[in-house]
C-alpha positions as CSV (number, residue, x, y, z in Angstrom):
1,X,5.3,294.5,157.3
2,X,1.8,293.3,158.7
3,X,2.5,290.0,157.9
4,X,5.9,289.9,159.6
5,X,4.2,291.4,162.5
6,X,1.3,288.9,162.4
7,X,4.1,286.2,162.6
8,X,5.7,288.1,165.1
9,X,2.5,287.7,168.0
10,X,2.1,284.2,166.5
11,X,6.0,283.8,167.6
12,X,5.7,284.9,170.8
13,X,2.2,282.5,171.5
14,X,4.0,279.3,170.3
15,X,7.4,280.4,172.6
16,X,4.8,280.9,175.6
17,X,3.0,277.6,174.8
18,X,5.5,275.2,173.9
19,X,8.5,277.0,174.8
20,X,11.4,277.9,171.8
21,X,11.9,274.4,170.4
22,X,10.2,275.2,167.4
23,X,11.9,278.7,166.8
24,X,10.1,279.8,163.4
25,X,6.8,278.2,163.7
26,X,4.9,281.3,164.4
27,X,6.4,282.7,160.9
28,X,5.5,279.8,159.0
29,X,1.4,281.3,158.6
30,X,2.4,284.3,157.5
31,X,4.8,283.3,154.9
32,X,2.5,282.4,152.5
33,X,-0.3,284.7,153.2
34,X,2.3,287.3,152.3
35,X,2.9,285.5,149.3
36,X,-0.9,285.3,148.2
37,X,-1.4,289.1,148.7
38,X,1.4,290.5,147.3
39,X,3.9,288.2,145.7
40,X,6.8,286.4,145.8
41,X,9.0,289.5,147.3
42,X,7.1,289.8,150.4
43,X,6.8,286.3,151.1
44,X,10.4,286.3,150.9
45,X,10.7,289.8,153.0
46,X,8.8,287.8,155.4
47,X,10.9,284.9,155.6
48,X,14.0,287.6,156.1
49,X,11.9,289.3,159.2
50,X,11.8,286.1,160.3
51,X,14.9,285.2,160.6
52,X,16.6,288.5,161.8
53,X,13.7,288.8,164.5
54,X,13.7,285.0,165.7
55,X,17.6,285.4,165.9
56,X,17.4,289.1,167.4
57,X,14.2,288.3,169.6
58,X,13.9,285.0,170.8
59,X,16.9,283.4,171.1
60,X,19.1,284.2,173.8
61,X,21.0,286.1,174.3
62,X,17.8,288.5,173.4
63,X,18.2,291.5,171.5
64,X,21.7,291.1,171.1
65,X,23.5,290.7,167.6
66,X,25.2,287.5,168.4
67,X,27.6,285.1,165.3
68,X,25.4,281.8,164.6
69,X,26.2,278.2,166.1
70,X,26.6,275.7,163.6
71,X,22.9,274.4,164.9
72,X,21.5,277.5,164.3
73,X,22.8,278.0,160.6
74,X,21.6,274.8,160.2
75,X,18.3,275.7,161.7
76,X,18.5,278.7,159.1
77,X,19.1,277.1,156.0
78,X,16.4,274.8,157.3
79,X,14.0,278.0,157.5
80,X,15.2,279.0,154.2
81,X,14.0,275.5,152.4
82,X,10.8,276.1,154.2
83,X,10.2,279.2,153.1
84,X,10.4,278.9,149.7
85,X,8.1,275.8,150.0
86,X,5.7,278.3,151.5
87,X,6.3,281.1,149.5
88,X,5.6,278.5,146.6
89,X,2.8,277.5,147.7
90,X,1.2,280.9,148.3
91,X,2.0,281.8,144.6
92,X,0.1,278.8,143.7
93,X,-2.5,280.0,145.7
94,X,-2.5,283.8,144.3
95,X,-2.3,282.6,140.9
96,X,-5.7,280.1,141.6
97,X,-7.4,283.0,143.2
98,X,-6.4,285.5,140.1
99,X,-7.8,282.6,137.7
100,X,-11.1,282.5,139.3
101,X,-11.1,286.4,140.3
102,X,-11.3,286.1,136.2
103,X,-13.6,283.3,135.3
104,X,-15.6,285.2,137.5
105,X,-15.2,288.7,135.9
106,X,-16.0,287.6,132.8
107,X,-18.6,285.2,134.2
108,X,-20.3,288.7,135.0
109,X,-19.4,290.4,131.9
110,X,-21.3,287.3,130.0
111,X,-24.6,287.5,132.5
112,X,-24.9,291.1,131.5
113,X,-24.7,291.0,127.9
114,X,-27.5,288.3,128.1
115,X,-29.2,290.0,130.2
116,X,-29.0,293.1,127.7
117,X,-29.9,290.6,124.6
118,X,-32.7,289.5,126.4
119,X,-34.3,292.5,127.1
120,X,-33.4,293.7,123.6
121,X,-35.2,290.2,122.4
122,X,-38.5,291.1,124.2
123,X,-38.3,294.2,122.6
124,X,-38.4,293.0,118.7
125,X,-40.7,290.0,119.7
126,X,-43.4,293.1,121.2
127,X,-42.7,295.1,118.2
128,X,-43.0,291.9,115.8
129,X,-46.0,291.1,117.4
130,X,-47.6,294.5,117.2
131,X,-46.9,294.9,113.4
132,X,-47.8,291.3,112.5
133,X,-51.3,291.5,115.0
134,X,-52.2,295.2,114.0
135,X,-55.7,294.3,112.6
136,X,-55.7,291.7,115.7
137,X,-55.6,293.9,118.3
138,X,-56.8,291.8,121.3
139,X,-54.9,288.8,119.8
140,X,-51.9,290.8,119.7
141,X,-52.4,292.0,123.9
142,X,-53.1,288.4,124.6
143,X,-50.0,287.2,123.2
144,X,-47.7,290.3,124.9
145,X,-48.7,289.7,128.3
146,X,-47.8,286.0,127.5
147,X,-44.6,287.5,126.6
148,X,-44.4,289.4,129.6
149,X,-45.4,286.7,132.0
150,X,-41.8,284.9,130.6
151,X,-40.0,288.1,131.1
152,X,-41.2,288.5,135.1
153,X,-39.9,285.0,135.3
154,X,-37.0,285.7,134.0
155,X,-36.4,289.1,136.2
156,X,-37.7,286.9,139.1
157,X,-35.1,284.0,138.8
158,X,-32.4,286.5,137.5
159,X,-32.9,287.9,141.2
160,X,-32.6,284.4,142.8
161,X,-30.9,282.0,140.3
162,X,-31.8,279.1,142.7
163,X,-35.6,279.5,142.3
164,X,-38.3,281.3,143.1
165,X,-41.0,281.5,146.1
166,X,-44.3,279.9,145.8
167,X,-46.0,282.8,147.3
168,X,-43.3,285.0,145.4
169,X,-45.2,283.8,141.9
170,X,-48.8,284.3,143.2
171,X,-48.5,288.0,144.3
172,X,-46.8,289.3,141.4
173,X,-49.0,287.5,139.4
174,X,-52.2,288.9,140.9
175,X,-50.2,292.3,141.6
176,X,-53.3,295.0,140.2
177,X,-56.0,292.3,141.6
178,X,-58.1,293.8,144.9
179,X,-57.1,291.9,148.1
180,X,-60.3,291.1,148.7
181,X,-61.6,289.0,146.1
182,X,-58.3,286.7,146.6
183,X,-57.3,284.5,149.4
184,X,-54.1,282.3,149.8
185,X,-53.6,279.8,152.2
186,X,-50.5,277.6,152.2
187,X,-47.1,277.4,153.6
188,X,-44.3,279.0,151.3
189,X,-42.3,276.3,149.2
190,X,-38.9,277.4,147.1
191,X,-39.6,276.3,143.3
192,X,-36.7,275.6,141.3
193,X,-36.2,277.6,138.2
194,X,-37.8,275.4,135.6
195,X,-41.3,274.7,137.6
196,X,-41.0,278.2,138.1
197,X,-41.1,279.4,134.7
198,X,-44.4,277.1,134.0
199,X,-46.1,278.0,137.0
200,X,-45.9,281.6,136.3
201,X,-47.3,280.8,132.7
202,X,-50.1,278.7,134.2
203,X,-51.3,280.9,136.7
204,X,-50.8,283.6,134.0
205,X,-53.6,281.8,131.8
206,X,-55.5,280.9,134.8
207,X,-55.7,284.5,135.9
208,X,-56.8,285.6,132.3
209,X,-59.6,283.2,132.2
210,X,-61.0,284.0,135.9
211,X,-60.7,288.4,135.0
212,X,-62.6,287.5,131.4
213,X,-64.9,284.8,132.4
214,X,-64.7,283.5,135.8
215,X,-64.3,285.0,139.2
216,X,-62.5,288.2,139.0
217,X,-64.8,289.2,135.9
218,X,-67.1,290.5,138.7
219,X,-67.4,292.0,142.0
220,X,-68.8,289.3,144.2
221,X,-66.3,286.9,142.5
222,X,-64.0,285.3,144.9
223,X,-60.6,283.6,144.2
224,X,-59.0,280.6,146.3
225,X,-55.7,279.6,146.2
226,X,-54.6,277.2,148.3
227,X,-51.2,274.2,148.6
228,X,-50.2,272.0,150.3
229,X,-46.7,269.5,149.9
230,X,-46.1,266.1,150.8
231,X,-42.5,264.4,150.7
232,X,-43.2,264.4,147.0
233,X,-45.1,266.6,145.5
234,X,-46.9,270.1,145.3
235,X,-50.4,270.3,145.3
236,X,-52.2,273.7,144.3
237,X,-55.9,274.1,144.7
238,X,-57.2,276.9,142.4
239,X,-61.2,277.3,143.2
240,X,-63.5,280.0,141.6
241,X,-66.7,280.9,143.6
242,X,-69.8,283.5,142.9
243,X,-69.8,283.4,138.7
244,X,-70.9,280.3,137.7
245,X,-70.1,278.8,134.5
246,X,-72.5,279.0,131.7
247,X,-71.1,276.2,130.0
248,X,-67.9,274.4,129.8
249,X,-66.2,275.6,126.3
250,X,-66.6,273.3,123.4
251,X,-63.1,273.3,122.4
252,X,-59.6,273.5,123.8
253,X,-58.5,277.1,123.8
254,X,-54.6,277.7,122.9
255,X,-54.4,279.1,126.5
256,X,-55.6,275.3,127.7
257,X,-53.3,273.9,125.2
258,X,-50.3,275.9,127.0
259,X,-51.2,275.1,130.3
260,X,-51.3,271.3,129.6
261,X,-48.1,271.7,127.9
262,X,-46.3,273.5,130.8
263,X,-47.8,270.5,133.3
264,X,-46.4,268.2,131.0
265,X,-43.0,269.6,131.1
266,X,-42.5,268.9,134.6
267,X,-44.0,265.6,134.9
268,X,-47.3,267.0,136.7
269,X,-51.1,266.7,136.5
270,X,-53.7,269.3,136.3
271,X,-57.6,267.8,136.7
272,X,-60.0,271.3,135.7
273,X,-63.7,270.7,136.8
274,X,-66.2,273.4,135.6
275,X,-69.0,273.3,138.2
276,X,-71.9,275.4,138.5
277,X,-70.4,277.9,141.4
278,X,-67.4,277.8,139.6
279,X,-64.4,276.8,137.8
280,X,-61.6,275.2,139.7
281,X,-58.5,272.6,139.3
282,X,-56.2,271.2,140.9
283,X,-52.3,271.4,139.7
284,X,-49.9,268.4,140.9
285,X,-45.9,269.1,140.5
286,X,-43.0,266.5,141.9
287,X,-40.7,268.1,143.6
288,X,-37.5,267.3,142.9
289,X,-34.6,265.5,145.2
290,X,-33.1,268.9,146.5
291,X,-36.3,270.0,147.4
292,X,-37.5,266.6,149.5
293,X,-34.6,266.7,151.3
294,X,-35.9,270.0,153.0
């Protein structure tokens, strides 16, 4: 009924506009979409509204029952053929729609169960990692909050599938961390998921170094944190002022070993410097065509 009476107004448009030459072309919209939303019986209701009104309503004489010209049952059959092109056509349309309504159903039904393994997943690994690390307890917490640095990343770019915010990463990183021993200074740039999962990682180490030996292991220890982007890349400045170094470690850590291997996965650069005010480094990341064309 809507749909008859959508083609209805459109009707009475095309007869003030162009006149009656083209007596069913207001109809021939809402064929189909009556098709798409319910099926092929009220596309074809439609088309039988049609004709009844257009030969009731806008033909002369008007609203009078009248026996049909030979022009206008040809213009009928006409509408018939028409119609059932349309009507045809919206099915094929419906049928599209009710295809992807599924992929997309089940598209959901699959992102939930993953989500559900993976949280299941970070489960065993804490509780494999507890039982295997018991006599280790300080390995065993440096390893979970690895774990749960991957599972904020994953939360993160569950949220926004495209990527994540620069200044996104940093605050839920140092989320905990007093305001004022940190300050960031850069204008926000959208990371896509993979150089967001190894940023998250390296500022995760980063962070753990500065809270046991660096900066944030005291209170007059102050945190910079600042980037910059060219058409290229992403460069983050990470400076550590008021605990110096003692000494630059003899040997690469595992944590420095992950943080080279996470630069390494993206085609970046890292230069650390361990000066006497301070650590500090400087990450490079390319950023990728989607994001230069910004």
């Amino acid at each position: 009924m809507a749909a008859t009476l959508l083609g209805a107004v459109l009707q009475t448009l095309v007869v003030f506009t162009a006149g009656a030459a083209i007596p069913f072309a207001g109809f021939f919209p809402a064929i189909p979409v009556a098709a798409i939303v319910a099926g092929a019986p009220a596309g074809m209701a439609v088309s039988i509204g049609a004709l009844v009104l257009v030969w009731w309503a806008f033909r002369e004489p008007h609203f009078v029952i009248h026996a049909l010209s030979a022009q206008e049952r040809s213009e009928t059959a006409w509408l018939l053929f028409f119609a059932l092109i349309l009507v045809a056509f919206g099915l094929l349309c419906r049928k599209l729609l009710e295809r992807a309504y599924e992929r997309q159903r089940a598209m959901n039904v699959l992102v939930r169960e993953l989500e559900h393994r993976r949280a299941n997943t970070f489960s065993v690994l804490h509780a494999i990692t507890k039982r295997t690390l018991q006599h280790e307890p300080e390995a065993a917490e440096r390893l979970l909050r690895r774990f749960e640095a991957i599972r904020r990343t994953n939360d993160l770019l569950t949220e926004q599938p495209t990527g994540a915010l620069l200044t996104t990463i940093f605050r839920n990183e140092l989320e905990g961390i007093t305001s004022e021993q940190v300050a960031m200074h850069g204008a926000d740039v959208m990371l896509p998921p993979e150089q967001a999962r190894n940023l998250i990682l390296i500022v995760h180490e980063l962070l753990t170094n500065a809270m046991k030996y660096g900066a944030l292991s005291a209170p007059t220890g102050q945190l910079r944190i600042e980037w910059s982007r060219t058409v290229n890349d992403l460069s983050i400045r990470w400076q550590e002022v008021g605990v110096p170094v003692v000494s630059k470690p003899d040997r690469q850590g595992f944590g420095t070993s992950l943080i080279e291997l996470c630069i390494a996965s993206v085609r970046g650069s890292w230069e650390p410097a361990f000066e006497p005010e301070g650590f500090r480094c400087r990450l490079v990341f390319p950023l990728p065509e989607r994001e230069n064309s910004d």
